[in-house]
PyMOL Python script that loads the backbone (N, CA, C, O; Angstrom):
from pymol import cmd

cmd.read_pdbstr("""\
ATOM      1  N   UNK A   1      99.748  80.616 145.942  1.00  0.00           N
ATOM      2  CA  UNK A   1      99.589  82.014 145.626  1.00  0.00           C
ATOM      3  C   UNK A   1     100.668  82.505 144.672  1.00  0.00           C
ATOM      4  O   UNK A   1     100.551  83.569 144.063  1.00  0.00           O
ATOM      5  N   UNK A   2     101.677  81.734 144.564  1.00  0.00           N
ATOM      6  CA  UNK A   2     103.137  82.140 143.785  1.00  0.00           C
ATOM      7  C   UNK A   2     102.631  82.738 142.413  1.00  0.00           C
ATOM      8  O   UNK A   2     102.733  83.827 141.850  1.00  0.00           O
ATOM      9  N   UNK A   3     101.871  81.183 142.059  1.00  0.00           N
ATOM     10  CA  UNK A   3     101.852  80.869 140.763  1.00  0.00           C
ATOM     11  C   UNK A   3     100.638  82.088 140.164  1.00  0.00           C
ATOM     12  O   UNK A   3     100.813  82.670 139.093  1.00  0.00           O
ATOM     13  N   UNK A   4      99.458  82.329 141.026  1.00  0.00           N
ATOM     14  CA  UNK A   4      98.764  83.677 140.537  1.00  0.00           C
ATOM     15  C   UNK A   4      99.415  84.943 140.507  1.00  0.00           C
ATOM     16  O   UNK A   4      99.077  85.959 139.900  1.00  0.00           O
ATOM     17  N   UNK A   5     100.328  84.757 141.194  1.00  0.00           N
ATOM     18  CA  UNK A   5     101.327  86.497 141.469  1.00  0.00           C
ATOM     19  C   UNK A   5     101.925  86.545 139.558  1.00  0.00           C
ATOM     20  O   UNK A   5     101.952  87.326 138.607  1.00  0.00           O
ATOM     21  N   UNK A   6     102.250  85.368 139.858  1.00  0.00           N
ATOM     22  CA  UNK A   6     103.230  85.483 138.217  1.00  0.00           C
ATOM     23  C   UNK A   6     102.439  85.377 137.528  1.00  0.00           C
ATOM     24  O   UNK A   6     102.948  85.591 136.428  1.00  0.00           O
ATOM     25  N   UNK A   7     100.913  85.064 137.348  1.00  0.00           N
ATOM     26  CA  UNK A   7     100.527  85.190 136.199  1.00  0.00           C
ATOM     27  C   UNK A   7      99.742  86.299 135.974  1.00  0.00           C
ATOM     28  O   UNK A   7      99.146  86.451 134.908  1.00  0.00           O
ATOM     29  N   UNK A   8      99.701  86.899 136.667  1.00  0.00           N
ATOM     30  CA  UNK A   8      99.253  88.136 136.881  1.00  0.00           C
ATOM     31  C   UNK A   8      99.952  89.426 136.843  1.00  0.00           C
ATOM     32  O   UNK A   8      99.531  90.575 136.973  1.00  0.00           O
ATOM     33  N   UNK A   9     101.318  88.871 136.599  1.00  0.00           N
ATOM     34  CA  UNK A   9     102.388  90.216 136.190  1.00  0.00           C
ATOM     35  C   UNK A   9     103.162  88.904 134.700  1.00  0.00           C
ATOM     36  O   UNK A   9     104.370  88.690 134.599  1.00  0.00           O
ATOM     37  N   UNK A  10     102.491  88.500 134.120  1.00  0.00           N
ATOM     38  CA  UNK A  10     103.199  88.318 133.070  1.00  0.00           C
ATOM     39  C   UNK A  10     102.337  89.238 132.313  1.00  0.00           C
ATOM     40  O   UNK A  10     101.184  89.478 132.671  1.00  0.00           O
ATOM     41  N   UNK A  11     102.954  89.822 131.136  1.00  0.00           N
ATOM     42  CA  UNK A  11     102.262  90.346 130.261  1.00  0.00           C
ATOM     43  C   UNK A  11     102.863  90.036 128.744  1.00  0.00           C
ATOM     44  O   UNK A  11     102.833  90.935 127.904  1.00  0.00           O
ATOM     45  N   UNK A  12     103.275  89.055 128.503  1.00  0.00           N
ATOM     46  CA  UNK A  12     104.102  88.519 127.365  1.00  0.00           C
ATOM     47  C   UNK A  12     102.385  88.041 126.401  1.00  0.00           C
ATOM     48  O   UNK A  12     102.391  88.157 125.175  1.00  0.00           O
ATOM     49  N   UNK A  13     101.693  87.776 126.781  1.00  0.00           N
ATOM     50  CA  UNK A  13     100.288  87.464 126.268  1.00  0.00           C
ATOM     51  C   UNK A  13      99.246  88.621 125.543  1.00  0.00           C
ATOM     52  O   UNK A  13      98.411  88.564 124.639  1.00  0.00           O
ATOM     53  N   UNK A  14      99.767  89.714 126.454  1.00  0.00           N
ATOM     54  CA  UNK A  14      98.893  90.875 126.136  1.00  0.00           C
ATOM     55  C   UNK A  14      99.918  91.720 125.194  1.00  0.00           C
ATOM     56  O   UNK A  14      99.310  92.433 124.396  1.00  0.00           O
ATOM     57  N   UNK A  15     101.021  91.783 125.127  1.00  0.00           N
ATOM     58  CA  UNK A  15     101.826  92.028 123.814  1.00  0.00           C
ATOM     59  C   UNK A  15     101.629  91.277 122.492  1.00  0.00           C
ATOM     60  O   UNK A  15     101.418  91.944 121.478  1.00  0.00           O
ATOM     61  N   UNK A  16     101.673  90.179 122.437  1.00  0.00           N
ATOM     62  CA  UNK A  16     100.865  89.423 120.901  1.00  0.00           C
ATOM     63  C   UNK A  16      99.627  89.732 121.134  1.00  0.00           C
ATOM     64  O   UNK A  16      99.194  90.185 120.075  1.00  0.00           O
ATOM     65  N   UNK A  17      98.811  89.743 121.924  1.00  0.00           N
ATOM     66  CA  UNK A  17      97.344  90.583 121.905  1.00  0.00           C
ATOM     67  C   UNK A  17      97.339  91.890 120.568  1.00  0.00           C
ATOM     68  O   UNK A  17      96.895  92.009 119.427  1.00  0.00           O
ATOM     69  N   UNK A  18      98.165  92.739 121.604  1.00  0.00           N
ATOM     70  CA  UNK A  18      98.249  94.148 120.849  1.00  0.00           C
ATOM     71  C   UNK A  18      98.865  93.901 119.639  1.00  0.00           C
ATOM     72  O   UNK A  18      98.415  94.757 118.878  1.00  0.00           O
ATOM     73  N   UNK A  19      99.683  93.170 119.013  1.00  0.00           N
ATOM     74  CA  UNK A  19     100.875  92.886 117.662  1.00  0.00           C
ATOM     75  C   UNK A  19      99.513  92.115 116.898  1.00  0.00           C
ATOM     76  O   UNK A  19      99.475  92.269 115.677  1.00  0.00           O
ATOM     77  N   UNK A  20      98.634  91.473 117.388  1.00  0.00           N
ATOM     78  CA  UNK A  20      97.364  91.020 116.488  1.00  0.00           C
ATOM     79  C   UNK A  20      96.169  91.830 116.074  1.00  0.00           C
ATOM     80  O   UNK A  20      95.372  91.555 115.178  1.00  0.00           O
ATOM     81  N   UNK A  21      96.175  92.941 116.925  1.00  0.00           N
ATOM     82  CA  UNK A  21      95.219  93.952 117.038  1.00  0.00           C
ATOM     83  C   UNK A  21      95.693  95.144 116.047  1.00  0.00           C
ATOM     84  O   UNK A  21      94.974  95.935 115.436  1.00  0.00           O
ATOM     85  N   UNK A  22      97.018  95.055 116.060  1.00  0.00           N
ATOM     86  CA  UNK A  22      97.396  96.066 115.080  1.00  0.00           C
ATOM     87  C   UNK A  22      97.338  95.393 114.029  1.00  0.00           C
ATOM     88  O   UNK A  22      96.546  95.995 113.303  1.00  0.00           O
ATOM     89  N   UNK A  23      97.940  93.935 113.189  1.00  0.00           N
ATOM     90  CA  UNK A  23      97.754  93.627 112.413  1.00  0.00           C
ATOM     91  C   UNK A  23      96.562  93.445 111.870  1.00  0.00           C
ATOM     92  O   UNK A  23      96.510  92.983 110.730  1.00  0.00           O
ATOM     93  N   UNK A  24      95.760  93.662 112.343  1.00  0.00           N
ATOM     94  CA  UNK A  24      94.304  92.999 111.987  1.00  0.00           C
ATOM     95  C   UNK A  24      93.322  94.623 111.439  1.00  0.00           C
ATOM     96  O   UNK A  24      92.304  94.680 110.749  1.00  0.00           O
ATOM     97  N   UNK A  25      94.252  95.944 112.172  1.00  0.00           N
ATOM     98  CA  UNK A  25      94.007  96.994 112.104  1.00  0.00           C
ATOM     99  C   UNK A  25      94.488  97.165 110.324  1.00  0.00           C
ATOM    100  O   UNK A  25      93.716  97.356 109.384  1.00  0.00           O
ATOM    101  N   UNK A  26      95.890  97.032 110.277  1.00  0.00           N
ATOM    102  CA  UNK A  26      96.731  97.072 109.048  1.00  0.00           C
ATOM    103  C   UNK A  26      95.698  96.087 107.718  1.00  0.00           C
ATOM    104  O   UNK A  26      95.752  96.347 106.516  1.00  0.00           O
ATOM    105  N   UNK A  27      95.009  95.202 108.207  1.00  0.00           N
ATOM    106  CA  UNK A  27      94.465  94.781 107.550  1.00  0.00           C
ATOM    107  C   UNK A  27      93.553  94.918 106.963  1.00  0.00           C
ATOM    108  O   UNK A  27      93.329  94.373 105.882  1.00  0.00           O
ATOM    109  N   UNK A  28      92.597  95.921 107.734  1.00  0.00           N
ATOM    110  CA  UNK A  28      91.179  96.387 107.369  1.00  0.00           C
ATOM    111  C   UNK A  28      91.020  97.401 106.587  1.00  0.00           C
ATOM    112  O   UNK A  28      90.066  97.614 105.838  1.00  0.00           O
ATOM    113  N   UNK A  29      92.566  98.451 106.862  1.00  0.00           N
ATOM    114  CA  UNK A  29      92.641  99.479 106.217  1.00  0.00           C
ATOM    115  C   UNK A  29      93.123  98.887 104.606  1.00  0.00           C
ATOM    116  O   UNK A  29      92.616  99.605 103.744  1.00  0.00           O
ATOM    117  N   UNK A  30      93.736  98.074 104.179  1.00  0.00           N
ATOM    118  CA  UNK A  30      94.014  97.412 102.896  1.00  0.00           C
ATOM    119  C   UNK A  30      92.616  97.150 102.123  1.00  0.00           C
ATOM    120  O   UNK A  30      92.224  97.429 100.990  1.00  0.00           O
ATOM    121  N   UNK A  31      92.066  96.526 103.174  1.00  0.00           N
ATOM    122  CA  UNK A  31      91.026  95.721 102.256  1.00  0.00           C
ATOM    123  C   UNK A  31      89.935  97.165 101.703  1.00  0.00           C
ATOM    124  O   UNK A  31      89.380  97.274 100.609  1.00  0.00           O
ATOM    125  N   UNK A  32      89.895  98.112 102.844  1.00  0.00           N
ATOM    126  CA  UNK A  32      89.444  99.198 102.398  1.00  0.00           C
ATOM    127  C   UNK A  32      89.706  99.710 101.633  1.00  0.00           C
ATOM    128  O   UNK A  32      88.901  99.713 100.701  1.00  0.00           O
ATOM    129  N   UNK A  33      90.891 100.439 101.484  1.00  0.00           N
ATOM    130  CA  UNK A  33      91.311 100.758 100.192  1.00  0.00           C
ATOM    131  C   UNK A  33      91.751 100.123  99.121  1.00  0.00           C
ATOM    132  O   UNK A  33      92.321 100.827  98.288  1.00  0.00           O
ATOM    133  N   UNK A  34      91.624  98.682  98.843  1.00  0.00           N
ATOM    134  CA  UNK A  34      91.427  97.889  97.468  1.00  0.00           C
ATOM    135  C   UNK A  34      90.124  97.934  97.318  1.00  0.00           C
ATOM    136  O   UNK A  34      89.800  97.838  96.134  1.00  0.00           O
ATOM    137  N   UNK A  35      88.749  98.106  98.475  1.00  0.00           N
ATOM    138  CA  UNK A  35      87.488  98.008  97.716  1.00  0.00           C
ATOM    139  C   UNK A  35      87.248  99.527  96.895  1.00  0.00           C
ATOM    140  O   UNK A  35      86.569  99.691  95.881  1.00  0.00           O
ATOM    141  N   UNK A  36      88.046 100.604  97.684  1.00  0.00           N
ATOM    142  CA  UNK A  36      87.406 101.859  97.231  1.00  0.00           C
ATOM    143  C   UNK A  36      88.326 102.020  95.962  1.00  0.00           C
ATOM    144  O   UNK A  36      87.959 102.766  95.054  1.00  0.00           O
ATOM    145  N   UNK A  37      89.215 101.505  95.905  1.00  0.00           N
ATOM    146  CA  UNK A  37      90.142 101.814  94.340  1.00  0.00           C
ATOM    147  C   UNK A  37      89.698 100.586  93.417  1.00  0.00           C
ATOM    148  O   UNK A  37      89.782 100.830  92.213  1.00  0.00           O
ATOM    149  N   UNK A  38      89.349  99.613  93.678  1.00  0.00           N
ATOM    150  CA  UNK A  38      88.764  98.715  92.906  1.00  0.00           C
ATOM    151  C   UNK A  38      88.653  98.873  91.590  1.00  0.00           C
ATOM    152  O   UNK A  38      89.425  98.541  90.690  1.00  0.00           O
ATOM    153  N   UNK A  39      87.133  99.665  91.545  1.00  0.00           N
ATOM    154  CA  UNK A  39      86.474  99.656  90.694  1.00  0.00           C
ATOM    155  C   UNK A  39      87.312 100.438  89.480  1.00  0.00           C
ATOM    156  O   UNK A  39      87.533 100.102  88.317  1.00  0.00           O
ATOM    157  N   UNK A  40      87.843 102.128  90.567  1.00  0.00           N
ATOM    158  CA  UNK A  40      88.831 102.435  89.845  1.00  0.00           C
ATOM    159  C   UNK A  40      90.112 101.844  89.044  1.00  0.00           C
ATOM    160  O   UNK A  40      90.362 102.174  87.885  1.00  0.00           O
ATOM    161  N   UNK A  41      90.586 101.289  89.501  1.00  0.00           N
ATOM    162  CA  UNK A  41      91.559 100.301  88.718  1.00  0.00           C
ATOM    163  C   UNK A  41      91.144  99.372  87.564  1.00  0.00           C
ATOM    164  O   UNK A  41      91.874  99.308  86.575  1.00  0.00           O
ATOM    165  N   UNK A  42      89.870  98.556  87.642  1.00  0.00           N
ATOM    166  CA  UNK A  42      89.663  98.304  86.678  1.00  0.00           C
ATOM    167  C   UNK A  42      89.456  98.753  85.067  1.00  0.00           C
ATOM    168  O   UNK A  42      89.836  98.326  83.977  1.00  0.00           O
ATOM    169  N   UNK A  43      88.527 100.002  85.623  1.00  0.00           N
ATOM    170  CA  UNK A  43      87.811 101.204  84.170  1.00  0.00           C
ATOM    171  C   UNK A  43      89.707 101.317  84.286  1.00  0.00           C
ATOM    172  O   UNK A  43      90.255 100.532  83.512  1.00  0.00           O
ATOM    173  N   UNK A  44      90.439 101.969  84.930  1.00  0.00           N
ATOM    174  CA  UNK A  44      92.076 102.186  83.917  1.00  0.00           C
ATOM    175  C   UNK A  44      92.478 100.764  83.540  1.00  0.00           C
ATOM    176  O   UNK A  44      91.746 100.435  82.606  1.00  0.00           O
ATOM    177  N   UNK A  45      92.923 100.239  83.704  1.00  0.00           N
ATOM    178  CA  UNK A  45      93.088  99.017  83.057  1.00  0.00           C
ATOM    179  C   UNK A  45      92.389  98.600  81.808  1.00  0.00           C
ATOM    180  O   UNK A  45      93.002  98.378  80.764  1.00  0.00           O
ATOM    181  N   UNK A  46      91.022  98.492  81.937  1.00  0.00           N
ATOM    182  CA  UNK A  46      90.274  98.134  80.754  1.00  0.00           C
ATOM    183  C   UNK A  46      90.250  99.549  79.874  1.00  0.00           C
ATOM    184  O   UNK A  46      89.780  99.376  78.749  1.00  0.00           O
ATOM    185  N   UNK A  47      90.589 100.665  80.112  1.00  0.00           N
ATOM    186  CA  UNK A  47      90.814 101.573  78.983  1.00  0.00           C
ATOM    187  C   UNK A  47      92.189 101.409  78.634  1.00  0.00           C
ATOM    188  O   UNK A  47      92.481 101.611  77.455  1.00  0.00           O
ATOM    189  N   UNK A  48      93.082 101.083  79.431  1.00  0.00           N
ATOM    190  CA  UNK A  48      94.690 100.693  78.854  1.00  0.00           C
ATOM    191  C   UNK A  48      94.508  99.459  77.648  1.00  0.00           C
ATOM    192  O   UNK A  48      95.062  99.431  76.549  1.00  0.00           O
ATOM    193  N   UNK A  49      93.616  98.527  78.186  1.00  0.00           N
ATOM    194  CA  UNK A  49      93.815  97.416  77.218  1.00  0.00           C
ATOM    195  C   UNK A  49      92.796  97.647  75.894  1.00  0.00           C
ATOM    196  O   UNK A  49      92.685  96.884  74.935  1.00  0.00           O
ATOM    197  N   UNK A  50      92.261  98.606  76.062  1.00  0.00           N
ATOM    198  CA  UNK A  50      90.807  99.096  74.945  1.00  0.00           C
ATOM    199  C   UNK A  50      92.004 100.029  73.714  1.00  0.00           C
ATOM    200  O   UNK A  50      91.880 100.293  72.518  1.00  0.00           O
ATOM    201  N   UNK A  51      93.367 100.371  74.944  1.00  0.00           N
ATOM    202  CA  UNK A  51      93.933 101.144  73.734  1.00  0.00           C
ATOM    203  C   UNK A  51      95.137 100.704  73.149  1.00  0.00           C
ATOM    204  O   UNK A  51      95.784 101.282  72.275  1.00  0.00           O
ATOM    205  N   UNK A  52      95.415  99.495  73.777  1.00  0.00           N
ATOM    206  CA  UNK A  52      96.661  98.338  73.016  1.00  0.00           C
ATOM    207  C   UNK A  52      95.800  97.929  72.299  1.00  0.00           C
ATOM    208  O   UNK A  52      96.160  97.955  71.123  1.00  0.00           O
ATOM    209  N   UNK A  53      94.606  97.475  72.479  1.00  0.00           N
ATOM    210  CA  UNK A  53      93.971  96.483  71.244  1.00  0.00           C
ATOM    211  C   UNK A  53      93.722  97.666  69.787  1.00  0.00           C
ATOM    212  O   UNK A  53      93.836  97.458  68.579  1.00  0.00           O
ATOM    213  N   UNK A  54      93.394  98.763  70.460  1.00  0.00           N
ATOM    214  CA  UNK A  54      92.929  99.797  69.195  1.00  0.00           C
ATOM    215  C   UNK A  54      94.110  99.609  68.374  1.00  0.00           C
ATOM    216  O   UNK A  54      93.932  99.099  67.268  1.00  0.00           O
ATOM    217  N   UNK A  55      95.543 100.004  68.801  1.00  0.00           N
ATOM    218  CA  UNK A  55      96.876 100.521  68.216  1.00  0.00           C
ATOM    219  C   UNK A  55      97.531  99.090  67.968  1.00  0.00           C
ATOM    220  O   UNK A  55      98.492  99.156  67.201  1.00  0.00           O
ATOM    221  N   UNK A  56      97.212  97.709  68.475  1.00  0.00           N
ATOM    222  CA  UNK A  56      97.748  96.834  68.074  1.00  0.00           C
ATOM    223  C   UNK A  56      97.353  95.811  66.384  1.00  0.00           C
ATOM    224  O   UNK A  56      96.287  95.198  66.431  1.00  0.00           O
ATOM    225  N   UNK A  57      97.709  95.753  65.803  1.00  0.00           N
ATOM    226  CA  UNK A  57      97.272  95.848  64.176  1.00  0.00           C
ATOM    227  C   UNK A  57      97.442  94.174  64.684  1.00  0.00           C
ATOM    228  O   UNK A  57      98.391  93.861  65.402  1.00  0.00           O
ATOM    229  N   UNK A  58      96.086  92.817  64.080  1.00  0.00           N
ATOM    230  CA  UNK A  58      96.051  92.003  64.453  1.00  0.00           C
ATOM    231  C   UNK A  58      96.262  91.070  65.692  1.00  0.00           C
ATOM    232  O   UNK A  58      96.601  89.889  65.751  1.00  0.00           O
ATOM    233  N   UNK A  59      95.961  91.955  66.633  1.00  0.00           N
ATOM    234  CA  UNK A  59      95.269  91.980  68.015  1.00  0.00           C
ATOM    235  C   UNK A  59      93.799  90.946  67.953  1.00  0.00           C
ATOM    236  O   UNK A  59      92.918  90.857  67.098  1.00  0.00           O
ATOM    237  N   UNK A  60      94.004  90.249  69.259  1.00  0.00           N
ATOM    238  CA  UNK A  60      92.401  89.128  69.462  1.00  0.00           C
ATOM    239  C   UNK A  60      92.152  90.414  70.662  1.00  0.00           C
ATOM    240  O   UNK A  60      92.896  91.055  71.405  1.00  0.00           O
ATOM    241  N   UNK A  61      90.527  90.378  70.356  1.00  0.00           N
ATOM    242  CA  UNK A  61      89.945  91.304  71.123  1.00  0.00           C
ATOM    243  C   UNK A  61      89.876  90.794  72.668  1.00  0.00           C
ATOM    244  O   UNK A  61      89.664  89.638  73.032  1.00  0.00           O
ATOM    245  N   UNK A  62      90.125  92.028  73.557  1.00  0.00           N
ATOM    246  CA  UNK A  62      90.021  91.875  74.733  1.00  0.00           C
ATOM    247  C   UNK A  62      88.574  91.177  75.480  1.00  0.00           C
ATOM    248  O   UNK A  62      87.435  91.099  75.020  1.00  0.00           O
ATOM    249  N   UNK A  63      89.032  90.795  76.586  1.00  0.00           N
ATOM    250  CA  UNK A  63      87.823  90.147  77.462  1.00  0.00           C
ATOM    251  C   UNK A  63      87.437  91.286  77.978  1.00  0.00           C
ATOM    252  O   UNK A  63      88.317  92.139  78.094  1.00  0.00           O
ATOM    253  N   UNK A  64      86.187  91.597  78.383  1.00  0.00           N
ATOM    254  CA  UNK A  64      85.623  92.168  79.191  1.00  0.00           C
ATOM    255  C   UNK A  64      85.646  91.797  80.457  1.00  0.00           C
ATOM    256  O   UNK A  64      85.229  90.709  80.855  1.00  0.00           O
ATOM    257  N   UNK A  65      86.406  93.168  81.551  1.00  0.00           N
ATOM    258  CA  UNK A  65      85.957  92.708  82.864  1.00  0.00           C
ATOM    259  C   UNK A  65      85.140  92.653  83.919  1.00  0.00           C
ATOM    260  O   UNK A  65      85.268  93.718  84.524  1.00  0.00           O
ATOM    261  N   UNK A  66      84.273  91.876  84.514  1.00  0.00           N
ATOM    262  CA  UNK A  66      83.570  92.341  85.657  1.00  0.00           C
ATOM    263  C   UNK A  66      83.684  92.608  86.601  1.00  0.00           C
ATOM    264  O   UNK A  66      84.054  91.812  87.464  1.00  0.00           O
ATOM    265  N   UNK A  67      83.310  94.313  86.912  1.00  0.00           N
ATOM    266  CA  UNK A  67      83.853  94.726  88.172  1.00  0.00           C
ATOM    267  C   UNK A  67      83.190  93.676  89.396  1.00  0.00           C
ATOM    268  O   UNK A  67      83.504  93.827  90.576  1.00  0.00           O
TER     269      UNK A  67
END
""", "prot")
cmd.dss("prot")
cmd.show_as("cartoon", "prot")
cmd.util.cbc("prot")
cmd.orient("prot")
């Protein structure tokens, strides 16, 4: 019976539980907001590089990106 008493008041298991549950929380919210800024980031970017190539005098034309 010892050995169920103690494992039944350990809780060292259910603390990395929760430290994975939050990370995994921290994680979803990232990926969320890289999908919803995404697209955004690209159109700025590809207008940043639409306007180095304009103002750059013998410039190779930019790649196009796919969002």
């Amino acid at each position: 019976m010892n050995i169920f008493a103690r494992f039944a008041n350990d809780e060292s298991g259910a603390t990395a539980i929760e430290y994975g549950l939050i990370a995994a929380l921290i994680a979803v919210g990232i990926i969320a907001a890289a999908t919803l800024l995404g697209g955004n980031l690209a159109t700025l970017f590809n207008g940043i590089a639409g306007v180095l190539q304009t103002n750059t005098p013998g410039a190779a034309p930019a790649a196009a990106a796919t969002p």
